[in-house]
N, C-alpha and C positions, 0 to 999 in steps of 0.2 A: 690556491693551497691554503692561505689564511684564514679564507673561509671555511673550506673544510675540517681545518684544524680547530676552529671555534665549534664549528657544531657537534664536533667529535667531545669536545670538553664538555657543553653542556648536553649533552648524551649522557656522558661518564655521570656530569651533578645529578641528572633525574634519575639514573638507575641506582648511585649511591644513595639518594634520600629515599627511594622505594625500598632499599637493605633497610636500612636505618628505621623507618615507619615501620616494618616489619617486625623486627626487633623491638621498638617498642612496644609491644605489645604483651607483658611479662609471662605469659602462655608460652607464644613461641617462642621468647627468649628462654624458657626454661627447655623447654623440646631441645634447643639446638645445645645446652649446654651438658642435656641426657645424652647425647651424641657424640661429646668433643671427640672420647677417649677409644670408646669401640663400638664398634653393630650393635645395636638396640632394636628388637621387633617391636611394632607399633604396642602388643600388649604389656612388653618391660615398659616402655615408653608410658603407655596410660596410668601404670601403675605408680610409676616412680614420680609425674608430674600431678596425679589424683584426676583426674578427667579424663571422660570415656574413649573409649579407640576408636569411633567411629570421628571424635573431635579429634583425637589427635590425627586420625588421615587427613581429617581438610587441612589442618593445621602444614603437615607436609607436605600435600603437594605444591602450596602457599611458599614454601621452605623450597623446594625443589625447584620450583619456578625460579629464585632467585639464586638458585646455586650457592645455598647455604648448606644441604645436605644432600646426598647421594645415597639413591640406593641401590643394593645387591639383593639378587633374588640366591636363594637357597631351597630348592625343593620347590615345594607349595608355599613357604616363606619369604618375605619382605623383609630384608634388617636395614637400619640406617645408619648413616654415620655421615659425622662435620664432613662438607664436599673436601676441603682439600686443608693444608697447614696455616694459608693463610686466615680462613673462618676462627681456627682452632688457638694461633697466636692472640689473633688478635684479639677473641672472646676472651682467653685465658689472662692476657693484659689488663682489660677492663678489671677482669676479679679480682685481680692482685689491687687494680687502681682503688677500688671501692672499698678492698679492706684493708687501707695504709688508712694510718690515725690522719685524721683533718690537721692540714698544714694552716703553720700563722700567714699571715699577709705580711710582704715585704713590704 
């Protein structure tokens, strides 16, 4: 069982650093933040990030793959939106983190 329980942890380490790598990348990090709040079609999407819709589909299914966003078909339509609250907290923390003034060193 110890065994399993370690391989499970680094399971969890390489799928968190494959989020994280993904995220780095300030494209898709902007994609997933055009996302937090509602459905966005891939051409609000293009618009709103400046790069074409055909970049922004690879960019999502990239996104999708890692269950950073979800989509809903409507009609002939694709909308997207953050997969679930945890994406949505945890992105919307970072933003707050980055724009609190630089703290001193204790």
């Amino acid at each position: 069982q110890i065994g399993e329980l370690h391989r499970k942890k680094q399971n969890q380490a390489v799928e968190l650093a494959e989020v994280f790598h993904l995220l780095g990348d300030p494209t898709r990090l902007r994609i997933v933040v055009a996302c937090l709040d509602e459905l966005q079609s891939v051409g609000d999407i293009a618009e709103t990030v400046d790069i074409s819709s055909s970049l922004v589909s690879h960019h999502l299914r990239l996104l999708r793959g890692a269950r950073l966003v979800r989509s809903q078909r409507r009609g002939r339509n694709v909308f997207y939106v953050a997969a679930d609250d945890h994406v949505r907290r945890t992105l919307k923390d970072m933003i707050d983190h980055v724009g609190e003034p630089d703290g001193e060193e204790v």
